[in-house]
C-alpha positions in Angstrom: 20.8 53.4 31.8 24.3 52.7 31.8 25.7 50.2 29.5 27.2 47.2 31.3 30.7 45.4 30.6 29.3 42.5 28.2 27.0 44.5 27.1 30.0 47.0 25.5 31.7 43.6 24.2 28.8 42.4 22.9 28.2 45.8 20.7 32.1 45.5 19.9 31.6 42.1 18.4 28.9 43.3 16.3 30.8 46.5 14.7 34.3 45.1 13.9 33.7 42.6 11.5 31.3 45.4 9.8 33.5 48.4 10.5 36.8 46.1 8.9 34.4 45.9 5.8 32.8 49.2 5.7 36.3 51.6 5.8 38.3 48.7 4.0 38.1 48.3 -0.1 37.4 44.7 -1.1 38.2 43.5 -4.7 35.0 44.0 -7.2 33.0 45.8 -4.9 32.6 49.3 -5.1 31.9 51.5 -2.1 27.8 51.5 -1.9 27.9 47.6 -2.1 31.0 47.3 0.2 28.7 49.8 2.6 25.5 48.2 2.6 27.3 44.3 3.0 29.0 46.0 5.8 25.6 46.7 7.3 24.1 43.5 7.0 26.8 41.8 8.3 26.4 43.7 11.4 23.0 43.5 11.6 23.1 39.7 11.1 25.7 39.5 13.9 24.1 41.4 16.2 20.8 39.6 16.3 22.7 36.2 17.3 24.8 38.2 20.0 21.6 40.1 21.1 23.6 43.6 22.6 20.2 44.6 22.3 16.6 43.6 21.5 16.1 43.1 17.8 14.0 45.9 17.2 16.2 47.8 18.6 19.7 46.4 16.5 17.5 46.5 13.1 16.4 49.6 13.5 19.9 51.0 14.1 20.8 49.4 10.8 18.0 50.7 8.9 18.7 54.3 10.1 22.4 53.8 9.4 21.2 52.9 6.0 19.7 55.8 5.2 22.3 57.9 7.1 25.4 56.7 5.2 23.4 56.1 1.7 23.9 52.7 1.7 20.5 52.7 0.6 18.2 55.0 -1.0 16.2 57.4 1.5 13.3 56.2 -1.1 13.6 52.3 -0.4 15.1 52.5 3.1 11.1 52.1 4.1 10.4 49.8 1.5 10.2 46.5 3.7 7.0 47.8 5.4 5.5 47.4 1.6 6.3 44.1 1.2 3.5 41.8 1.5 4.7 39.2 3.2 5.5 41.6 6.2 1.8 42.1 6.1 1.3 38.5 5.7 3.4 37.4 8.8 1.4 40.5 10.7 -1.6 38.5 10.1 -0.7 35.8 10.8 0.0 36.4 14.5 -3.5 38.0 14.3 -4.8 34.7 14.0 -2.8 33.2 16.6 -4.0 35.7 18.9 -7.8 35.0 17.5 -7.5 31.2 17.9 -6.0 31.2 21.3 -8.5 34.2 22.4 -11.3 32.0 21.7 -10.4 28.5 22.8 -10.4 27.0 19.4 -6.5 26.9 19.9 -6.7 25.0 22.8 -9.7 22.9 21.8 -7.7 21.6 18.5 -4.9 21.2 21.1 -7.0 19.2 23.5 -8.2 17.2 20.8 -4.7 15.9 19.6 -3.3 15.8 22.8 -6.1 13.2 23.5 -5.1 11.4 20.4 -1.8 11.7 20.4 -1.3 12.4 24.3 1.2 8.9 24.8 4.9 11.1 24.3 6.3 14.5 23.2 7.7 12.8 20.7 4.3 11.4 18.9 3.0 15.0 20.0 5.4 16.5 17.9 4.8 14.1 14.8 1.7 15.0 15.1 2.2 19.0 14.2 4.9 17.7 11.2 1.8 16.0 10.0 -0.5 18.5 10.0 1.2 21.1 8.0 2.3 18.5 5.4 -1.5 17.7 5.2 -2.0 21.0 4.6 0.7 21.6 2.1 -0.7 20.8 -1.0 -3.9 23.3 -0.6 -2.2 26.2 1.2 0.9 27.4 -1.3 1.9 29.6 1.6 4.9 28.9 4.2 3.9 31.8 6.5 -0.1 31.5 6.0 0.3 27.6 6.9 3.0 27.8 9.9 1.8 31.5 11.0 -2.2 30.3 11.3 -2.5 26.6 11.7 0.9 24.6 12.9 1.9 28.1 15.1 -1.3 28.2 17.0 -1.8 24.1 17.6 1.9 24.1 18.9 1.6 27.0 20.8 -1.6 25.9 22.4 -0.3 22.4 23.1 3.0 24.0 25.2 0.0 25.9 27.1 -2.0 22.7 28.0 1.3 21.0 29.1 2.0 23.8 31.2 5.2 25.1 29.1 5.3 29.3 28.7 8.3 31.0 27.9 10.7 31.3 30.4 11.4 29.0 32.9 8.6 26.7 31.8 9.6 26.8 28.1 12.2 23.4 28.2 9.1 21.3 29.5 8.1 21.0 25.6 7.2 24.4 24.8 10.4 25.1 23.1 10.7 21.5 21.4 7.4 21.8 20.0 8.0 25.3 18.6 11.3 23.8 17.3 10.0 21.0 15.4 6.5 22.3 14.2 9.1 25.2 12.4 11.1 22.6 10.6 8.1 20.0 9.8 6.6 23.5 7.9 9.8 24.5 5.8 10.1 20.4 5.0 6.4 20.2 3.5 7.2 23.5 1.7 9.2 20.8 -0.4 7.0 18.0 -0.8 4.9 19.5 -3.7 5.0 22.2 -6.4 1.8 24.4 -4.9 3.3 23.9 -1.6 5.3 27.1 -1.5 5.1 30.1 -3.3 8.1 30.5 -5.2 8.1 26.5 -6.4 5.7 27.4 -9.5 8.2 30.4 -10.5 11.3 27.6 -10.1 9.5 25.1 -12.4 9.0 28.5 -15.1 12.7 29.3 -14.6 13.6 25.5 -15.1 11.3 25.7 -18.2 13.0 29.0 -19.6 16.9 28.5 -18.5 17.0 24.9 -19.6 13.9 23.6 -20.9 13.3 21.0 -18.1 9.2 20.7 -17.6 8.7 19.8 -13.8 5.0 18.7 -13.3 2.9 18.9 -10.2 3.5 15.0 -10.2 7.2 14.7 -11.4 8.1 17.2 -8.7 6.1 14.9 -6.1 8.1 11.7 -7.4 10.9 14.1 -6.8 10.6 14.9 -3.5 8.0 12.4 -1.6 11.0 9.5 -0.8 13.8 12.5 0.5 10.7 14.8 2.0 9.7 11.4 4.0 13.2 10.9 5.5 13.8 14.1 6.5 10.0 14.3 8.2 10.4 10.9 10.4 14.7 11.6 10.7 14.2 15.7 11.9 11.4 15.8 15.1 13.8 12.6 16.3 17.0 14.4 16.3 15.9 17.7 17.6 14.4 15.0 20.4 17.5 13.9 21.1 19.5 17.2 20.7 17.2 19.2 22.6 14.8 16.7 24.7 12.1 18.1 26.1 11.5 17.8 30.1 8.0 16.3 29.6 8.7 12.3 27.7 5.6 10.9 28.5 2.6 12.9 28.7 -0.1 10.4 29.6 -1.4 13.1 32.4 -2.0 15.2 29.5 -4.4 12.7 27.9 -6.4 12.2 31.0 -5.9 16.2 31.1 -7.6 17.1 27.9 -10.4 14.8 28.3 -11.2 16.4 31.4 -10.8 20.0 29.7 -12.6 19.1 26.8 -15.9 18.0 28.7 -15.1 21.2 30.5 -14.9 23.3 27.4 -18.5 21.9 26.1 -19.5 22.2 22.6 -17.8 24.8 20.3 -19.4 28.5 21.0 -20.3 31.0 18.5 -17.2 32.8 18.2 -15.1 29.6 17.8 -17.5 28.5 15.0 -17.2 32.2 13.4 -13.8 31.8 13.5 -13.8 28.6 12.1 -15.3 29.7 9.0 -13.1 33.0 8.7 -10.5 30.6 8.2 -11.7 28.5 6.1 -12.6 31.3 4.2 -9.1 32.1 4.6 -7.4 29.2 3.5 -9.9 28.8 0.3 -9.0 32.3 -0.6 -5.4 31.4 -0.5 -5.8 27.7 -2.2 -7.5 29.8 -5.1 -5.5 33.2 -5.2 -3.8 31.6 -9.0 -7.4 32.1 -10.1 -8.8 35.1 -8.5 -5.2 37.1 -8.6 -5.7 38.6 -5.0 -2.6 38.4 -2.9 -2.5 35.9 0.3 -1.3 39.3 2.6 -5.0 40.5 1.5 -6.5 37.6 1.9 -5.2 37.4 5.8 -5.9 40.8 5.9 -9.5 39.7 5.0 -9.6 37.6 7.5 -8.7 39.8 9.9 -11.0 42.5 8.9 -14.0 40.1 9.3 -12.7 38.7 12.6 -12.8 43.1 13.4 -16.3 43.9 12.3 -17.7 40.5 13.7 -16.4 41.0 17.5 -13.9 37.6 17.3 -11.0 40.2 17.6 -11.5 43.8 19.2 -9.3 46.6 18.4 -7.7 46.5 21.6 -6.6 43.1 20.4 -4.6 44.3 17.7 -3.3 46.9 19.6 -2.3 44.5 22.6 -0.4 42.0 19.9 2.7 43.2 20.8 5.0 40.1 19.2 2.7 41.4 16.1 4.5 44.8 16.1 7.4 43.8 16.5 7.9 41.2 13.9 6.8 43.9 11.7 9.5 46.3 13.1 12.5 44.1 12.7 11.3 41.7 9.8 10.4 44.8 7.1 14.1 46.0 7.3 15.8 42.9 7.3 13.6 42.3 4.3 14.9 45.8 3.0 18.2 45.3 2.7 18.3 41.5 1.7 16.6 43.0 -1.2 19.0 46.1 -1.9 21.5 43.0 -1.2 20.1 41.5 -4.4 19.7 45.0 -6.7 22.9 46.3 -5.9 24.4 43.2 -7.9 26.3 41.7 -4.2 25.0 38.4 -4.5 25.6 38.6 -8.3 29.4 39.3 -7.5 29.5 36.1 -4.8 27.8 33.8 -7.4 30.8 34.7 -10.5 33.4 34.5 -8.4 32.3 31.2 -7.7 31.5 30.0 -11.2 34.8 31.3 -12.4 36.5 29.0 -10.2 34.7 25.6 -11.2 36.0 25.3 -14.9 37.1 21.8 -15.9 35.3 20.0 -12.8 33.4 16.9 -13.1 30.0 17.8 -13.5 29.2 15.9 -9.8 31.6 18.2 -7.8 30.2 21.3 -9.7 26.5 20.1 -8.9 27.2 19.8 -4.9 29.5 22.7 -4.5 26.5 24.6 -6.3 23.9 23.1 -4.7 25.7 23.6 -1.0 26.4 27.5 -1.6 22.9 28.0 -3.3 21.7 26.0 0.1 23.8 28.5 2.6 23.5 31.5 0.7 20.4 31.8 2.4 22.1 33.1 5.6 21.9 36.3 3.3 18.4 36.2 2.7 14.7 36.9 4.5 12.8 35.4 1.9 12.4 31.8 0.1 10.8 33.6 -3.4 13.8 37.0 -3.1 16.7 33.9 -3.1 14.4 32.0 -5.6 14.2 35.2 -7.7 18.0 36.3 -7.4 20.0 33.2 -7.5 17.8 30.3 -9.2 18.8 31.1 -12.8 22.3 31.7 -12.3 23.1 28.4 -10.2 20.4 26.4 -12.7 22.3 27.7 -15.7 26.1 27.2 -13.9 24.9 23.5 -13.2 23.8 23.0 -17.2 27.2 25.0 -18.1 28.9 22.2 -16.1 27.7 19.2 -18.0 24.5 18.1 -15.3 21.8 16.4 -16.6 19.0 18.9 -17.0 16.8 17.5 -14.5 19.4 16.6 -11.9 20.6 20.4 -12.4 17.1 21.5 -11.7 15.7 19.2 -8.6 18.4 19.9 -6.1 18.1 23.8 -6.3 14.3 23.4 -6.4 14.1 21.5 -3.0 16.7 22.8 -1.3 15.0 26.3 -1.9 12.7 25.8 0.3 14.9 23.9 2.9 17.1 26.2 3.3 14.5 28.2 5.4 15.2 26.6 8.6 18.8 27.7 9.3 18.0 31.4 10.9 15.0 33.1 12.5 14.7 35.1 9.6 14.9 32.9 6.7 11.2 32.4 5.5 7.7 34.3 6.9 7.2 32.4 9.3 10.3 31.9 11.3 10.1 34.8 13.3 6.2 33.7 14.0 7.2 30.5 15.8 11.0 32.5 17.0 8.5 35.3 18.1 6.5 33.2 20.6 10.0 33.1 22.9 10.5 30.2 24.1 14.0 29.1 21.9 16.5 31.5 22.1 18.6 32.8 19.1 21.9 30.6 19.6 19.7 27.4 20.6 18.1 28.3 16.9 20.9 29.0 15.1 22.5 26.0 16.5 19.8 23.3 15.9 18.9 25.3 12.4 23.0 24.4 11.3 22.8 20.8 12.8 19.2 19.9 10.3 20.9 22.0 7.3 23.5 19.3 7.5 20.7 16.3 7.9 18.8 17.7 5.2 21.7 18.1 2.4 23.0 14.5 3.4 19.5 13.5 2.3 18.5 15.6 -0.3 21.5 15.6 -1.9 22.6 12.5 -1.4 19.7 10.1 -0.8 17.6 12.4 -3.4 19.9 11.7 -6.2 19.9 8.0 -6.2 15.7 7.9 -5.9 15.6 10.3 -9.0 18.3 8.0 -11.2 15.8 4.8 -10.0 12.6 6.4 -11.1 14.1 7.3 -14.2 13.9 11.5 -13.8 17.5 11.5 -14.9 
């Protein structure tokens, strides 16, 4: 098939900025990390200009990789051993489950009949339910990917909004704000995202600053409650859905659910896999097995008890290829971290913040630390690679201990919401297709902005009145 003209500009956008970097030496880098950087930055580029599907452009760059030793034959694979791959991968494994069977659309039913008076209340509604969920699920993907996912997903169906054409009648602002309501409650408490327990041991180890399950709560519940009734309004207003009222979708699902009848066996087996499920993953600290195993549990037991059929998997086709183009990206972010790239950013920042006020140091910190994260696939890799440094840059600068440590620790996982790859499950609720990259990207930059004005600016005054600093 012959490659049309905007097609060939579109590929020309996404290899000059890497070629300039690949063949051109940069100060402090050395070749491999000059290479790989150069990789990234096309791959990152190409999936907003979309020359071609993303499969397709991350699977260029992973081959390229491996063909110009940017990375280790060894690790060029090493993505598809990550567990949160696995976990996302699951994850749409129980989307497929819960809309196969009807619960999906029963839940959907239910809170449309509740909730049924506007999009807007509709959408609420899924913020709601995931920070409900937040303190008992210490998962981002497992919550979004298996519960907010499939309710919003199912409530687009019953308003008659599918990808495509049909996806600006609320399908796409329901996807849109059931993502960012998930990151947001991925704040809100310290078992509410993986990587917030290993933040509060680095804060302990870096700077002896203990943050408690509660003090991180007192932290975060006055910010994490702006930003939850501020973020569903503004991405009403920047990106309204066709549907305002939905009245007819009250009358709707009380119709449907007298239609559905009472719950059938395979919704009430599923029902209990996932509650299974979610006690497995509320419990993992004391029984030590992995949430990707846990899902995979799940999804093993959905297998042998006819809820899913093999043909099922097979057919899960946004399954594959999340796990096609989300195990590379995760790849490289990682060699990213182990080549010492993101080490080299982060000192030739530090270096130039001698003699400020400790204030300015704090926020210019804080605000790389935040967009950094364009760089990364993963909430606990950033945590893991950057928390430290920027914790101990922030002490170094004169910060109050605590004020040096909350900022970093909420905006860790905030953060997640500015790509489509930023946290596990971004490409879950990106996969479903109904918002496309640049309308992501777009409203992603917008809330980054709404969030730091409040977390970092709101945030700080709450923490001085409740006496944290």
């Amino acid at each position: 098939m012959a490659i049309d003209r905007f097609t060939f500009l579109r590929w020309g956008a996404v290899l000059l900025p890497g070629a300039l970097l690949y063949f051109f030496p940069v100060p402090g880098f050395d070749a491999g990390q000059r290479h790989l950087l150069a990789i990234f930055l096309a791959t990152i580029v190409a999936l907003v200009a979309r020359p071609a599907p993303m499969g397709v452009s991350v699977l260029l760059a992973m081959t390229l990789a491996a063909l110009t030793h940017a990375v280790p034959a060894a690790r060029v694979l090493s993505g598809f051993a990550n567990q949160i791959v696995w976990l996302i991968f699951a994850a749409f494994l129980f989307s497929r489950a819960i809309l196969a069977t009807g619960l999906g659309m029963r839940v959907a039913y239910l809170l449309i009949r509740r909730f049924g008076s506007s999009s807007l209340r509709l959408g609420y509604s899924a913020v709601a339910s995931g920070a409900l969920l937040a303190p008992f699920v210490p998962s981002d993907t497992a919550r979004g990917g298996s519960v907010v996912y499939p309710v919003t997903r199912s409530l687009a169906q019953a308003c008659g909004s599918e990808p495509g054409p049909t996806a600006g009648r609320i399908g796409s602002f329901l996807m849109l704000v059931g993502f960012h309501g998930n990151y947001i409650a991925s704040a809100v408490f310290l078992t509410s995202m993986a990587a917030n327990p290993l933040i509060a041991d680095f804060a302990w180890k870096t700077g002896h600053v203990r943050i408690t399950w509660l003090g991180w709560l007192a932290g975060s519940c006055v910010p994490a409650a702006l930003s939850m009734v501020l973020v569903p309004y503004l991405i009403y207003r920047w990106h309204p859905p066709e549907i305002r009222y939905t009245e007819a979708a009250r009358a709707l699902a009380v119709e449907r659910l007298r239609e559905m009848g009472p719950m059938s066996a395979r919704e009430r087996g599923l029902v209990a896999i996932l509650a299974a499920v979610m006690a497995g993953w509320v419990t993992s600290p004391w029984h030590g097995v992995p949430n990707a195993f846990v899902a995979l549990t799940g999804v093993s037991a959905q297998l042998i008890f006819g809820i899913l059929t093999w043909e099922d998997l097979l057919g899960e086709t946004r399954a594959w290829d999340a796990l096609m183009w989300f195990a590379p990206l995760i790849m490289m972010a990682d060699e990213l971290n182990s080549s010492g790239v993101v080490k080299l950013v982060s000192q030739g920042l530090f270096s130039r913040m001698a003699g400020w006020p400790w204030g300015a140091a704090l926020a210019a910190l804080a605000l790389v630390y935040f967009y950094v994260h364009y760089l990364f696939a993963s909430m606990t890799a950033h945590v893991t690679a950057l928390y430290p440094a920027f914790f101990a840059a922030a002490l170094a600068a004169g910060a109050p201990p605590m004020m040096a440590a909350l900022p970093l620790a909420y905006l860790s996982s905030l953060n997640a919401g500015m790509t489509h790859y930023g946290t596990g499950s971004a490409p879950i609720f990106f996969g479903a297709g109904y918002v496309p990259p640049g309308t992501w990207w777009k409203i992603g930059f917008r809330i980054s902005l709404v969030n730091a004005a409040i977390w970092l600016g709101i945030g700080p005054l709450w923490w001085k009145a409740i006496g944290l600093w």
